[in-house]
C-alpha positions in Angstrom: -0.6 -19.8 48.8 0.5 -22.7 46.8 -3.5 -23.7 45.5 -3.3 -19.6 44.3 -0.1 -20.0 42.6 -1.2 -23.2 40.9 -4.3 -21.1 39.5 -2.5 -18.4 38.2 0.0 -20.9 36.3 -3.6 -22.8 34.5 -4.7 -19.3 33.5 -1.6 -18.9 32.2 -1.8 -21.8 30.6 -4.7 -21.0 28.9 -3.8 -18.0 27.8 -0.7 -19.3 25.8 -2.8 -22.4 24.3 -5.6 -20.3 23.3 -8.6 -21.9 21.6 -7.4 -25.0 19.5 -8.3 -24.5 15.3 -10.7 -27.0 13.5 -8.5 -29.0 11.0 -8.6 -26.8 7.9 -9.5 -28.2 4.7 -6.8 -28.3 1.7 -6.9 -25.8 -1.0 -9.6 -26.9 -3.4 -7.4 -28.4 -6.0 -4.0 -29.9 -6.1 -1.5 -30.5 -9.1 -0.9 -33.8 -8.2 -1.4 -36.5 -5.5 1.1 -39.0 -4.8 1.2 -42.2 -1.9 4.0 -42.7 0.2 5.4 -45.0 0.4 5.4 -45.8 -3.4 7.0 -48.9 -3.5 5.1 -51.0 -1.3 5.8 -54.8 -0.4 4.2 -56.6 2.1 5.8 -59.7 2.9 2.7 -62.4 4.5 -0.4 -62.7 4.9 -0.7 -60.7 7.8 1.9 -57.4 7.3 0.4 -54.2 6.9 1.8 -50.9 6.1 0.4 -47.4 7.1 -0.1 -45.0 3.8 -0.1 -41.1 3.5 -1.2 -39.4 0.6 0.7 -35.9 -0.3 -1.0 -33.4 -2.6 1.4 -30.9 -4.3 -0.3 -27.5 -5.1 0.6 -23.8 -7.4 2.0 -23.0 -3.9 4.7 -25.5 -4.2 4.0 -26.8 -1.0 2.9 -30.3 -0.6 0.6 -31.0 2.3 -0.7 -34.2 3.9 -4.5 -34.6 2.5 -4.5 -38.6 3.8 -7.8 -37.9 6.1 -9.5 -35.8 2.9 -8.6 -38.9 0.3 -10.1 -42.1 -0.3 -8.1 -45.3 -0.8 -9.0 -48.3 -2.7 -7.4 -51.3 -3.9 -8.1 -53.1 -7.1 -8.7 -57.0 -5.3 -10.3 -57.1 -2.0 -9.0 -60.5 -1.4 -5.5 -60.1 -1.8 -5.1 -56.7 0.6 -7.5 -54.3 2.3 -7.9 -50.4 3.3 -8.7 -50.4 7.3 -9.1 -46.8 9.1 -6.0 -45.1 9.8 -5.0 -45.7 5.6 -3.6 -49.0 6.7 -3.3 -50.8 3.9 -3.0 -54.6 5.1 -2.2 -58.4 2.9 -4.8 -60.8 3.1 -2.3 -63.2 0.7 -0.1 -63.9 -2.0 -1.2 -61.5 -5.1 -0.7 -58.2 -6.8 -3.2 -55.5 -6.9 -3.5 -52.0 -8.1 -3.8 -48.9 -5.6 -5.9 -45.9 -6.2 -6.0 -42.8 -4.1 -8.7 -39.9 -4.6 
């Protein structure tokens, strides 16, 4: 009794999940882009700070595009772009970052 009433609370389950959606892609083209944070400082060598990137479209919604952009910054040996958009010091310097 207990092994039928555990089956019929899975395909319950399942029903109420359904089939899970592939990530959709962003509307074609957005208004603007911005990163957050926007003021970044990272204080040592070894701090790092995860970056998202919100695109703001007609809609007037602005959705999280970070997995659809690419991030670069402007001096490879002053900071770095590891996966995840963690944006991490290598040392003391200033450099520019780009989002696309």
């Amino acid at each position: 009794m207990m092994r039928n009433h555990l089956a019929q609370m899975l395909a319950g389950l399942v029903i109420i999940c359904g089939p899970v959606a592939p990530a959709e892609k962003p509307p074609a083209k957005p208004l603007s882009i911005r990163v957050v944070p926007q003021d970044i400082q990272l204080w040592g060598a070894k701090s790092s700070q995860r970056l998202l990137v919100l695109a703001k479209y007609e809609d007037g919604l602005e959705r999280d595009v970070t997995s659809f952009s690419k991030l670069t910054v402007s001096n490879e040996r002053i900071a770095r772009i590891s996966a995840g958009s963690r944006l991490s010091a290598l040392a003391d310097g200033e450099f520019q970052l780009e989002a696309i």
